[in-house]
C-alpha positions in Angstrom: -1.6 -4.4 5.5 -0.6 -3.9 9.0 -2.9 -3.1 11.9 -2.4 0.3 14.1 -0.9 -2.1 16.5 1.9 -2.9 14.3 2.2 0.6 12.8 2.9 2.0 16.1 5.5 -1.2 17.1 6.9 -0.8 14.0 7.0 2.8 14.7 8.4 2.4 18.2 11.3 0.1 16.7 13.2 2.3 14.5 16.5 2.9 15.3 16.5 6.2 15.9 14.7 9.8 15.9 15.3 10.5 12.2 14.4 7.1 11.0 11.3 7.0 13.2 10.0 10.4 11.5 11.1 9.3 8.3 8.6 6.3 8.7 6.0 8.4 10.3 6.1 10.4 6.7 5.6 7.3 5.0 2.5 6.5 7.1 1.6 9.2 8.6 1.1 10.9 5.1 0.7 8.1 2.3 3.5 8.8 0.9 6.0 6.4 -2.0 9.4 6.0 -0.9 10.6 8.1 -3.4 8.5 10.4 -2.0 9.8 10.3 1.2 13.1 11.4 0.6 12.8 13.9 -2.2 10.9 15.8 0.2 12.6 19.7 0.7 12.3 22.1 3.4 10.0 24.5 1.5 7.8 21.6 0.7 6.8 22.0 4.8 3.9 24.7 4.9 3.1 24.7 8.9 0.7 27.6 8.5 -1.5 25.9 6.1 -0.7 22.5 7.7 -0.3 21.1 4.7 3.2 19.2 3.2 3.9 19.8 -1.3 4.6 16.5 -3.1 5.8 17.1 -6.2 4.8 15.0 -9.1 7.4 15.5 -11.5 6.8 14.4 -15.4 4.5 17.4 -15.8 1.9 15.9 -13.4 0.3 18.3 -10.9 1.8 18.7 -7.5 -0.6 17.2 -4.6 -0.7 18.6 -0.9 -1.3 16.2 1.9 -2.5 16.9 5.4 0.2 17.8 8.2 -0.6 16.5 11.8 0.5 18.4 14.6 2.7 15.6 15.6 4.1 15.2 12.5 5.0 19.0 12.8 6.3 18.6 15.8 8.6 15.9 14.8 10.2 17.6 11.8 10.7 21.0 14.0 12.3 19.0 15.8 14.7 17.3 13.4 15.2 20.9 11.8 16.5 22.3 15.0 18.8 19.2 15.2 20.3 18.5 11.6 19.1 22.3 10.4 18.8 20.5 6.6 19.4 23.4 3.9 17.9 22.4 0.6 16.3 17.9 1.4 15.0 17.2 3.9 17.2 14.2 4.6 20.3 14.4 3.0 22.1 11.7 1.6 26.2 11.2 0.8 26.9 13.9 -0.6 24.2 16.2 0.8 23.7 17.7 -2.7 21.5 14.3 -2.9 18.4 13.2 -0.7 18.8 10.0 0.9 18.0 7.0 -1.1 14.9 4.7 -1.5 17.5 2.1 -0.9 18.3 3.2 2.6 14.9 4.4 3.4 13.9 0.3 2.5 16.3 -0.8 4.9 15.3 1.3 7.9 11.6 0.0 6.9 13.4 -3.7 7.1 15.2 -3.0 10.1 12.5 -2.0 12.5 10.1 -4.1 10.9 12.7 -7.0 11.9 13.1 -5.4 15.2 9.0 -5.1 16.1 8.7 -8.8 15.3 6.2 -8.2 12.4 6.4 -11.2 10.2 3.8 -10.3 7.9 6.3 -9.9 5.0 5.9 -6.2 5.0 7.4 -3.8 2.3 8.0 -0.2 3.3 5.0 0.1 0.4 2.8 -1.8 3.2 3.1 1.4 5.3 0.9 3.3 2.3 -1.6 0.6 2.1 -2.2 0.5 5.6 -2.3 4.5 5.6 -5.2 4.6 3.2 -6.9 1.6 4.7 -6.7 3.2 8.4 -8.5 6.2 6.8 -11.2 3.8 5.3 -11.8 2.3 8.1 -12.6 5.7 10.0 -15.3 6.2 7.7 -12.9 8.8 5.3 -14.6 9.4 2.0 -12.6 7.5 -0.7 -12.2 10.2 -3.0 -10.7 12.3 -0.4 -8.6 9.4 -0.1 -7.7 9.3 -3.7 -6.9 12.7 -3.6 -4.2 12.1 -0.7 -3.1 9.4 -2.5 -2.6 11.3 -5.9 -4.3 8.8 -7.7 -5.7 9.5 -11.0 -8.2 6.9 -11.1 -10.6 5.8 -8.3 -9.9 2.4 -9.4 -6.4 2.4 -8.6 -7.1 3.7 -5.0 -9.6 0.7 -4.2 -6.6 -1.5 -4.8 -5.1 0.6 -2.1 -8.0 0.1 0.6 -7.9 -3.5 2.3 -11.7 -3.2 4.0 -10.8 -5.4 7.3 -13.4 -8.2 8.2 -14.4 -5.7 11.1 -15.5 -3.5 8.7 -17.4 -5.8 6.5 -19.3 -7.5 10.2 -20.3 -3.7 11.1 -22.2 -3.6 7.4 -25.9 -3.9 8.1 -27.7 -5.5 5.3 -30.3 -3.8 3.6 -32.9 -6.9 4.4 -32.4 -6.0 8.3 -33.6 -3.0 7.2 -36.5 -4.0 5.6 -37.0 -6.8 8.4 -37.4 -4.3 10.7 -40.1 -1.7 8.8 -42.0 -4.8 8.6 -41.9 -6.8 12.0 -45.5 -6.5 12.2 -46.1 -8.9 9.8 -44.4 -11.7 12.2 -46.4 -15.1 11.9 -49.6 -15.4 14.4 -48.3 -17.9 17.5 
């Protein structure tokens, strides 16, 4: 998992405006590589600030939240590639980019932020649902984000940081405290 730290250095290191936002998807959403780039214009509902994943093999599509920067970003990319049908078109343009490329961007700026952690582009996902953890999200909502079936599955998702687990106050402190009258006499 990375830290925000290295999310935003990591962030901060791509090279370039298009591979910066494609990352920002991939974190700033939860979202698969695959995911990433199969991602169409239509798929982008700003009124509902919402963006469509779609599931394929008969699965349900999910939504997943839309930040204001993120917006911001892809109006911005729209106004400078102005992408017909994906999002980010590969060679041809009848095809999205590839996973393959997307993996080396991740590689790239990884390699160019210093983060030696031995990072996958899969990392940025983990840390996404993590991140939300840690700010006290609910884990089913977190699920949900995630498109997980099973809760299960999205606990493997969630490294709880050793902050976390120090800011846990154990249920004897609480019963320590109800009963500090009963301290021994001096």
């Amino acid at each position: 998992m990375l830290s925000p730290e290295e999310v935003r250095r990591l962030l901060d290191a791509a090279p370039g405006f298009k591979y910066r936002l494609l990352l920002s998807l991939a974190y700033g959403c939860g979202l698969r590589a695959s995911e990433v780039v199969s991602l169409k214009v239509c798929d982008i509902d700003s009124a509902q600030m919402v963006i469509r994943i779609e599931q394929g093999k008969g699965r349900k599509d999910r939504y997943v939240m839309l930040s204001p920067d993120l917006l911001d970003m892809l109006r911005q990319w729209w106004t400078a590639a102005r992408p017909q049908g994906w999002l980010f078109p590969g060679r041809p343009a009848i095809n999205p980019l590839t996973t393959r490329q997307l993996n080396r961007i991740f590689h790239l700026a990884a390699e160019a932020a210093e983060i030696k952690t031995g990072a996958t582009l899969h990392t940025l996902r983990h840390s996404f649902a993590t991140h939300l953890l840690e700010s006290k999200l609910d884990i089913r909502m977190i699920q949900a984000l995630l498109g997980h079936k099973r809760l299960d599955t999205t606990a493997h998702y969630t490294r709880v940081a050793t902050e976390m687990i120090s800011k846990v106050v154990s249920p004897l402190d609480r019963l320590v405290k109800k009963s500090k009258k009963d301290e021994p006499a001096k």
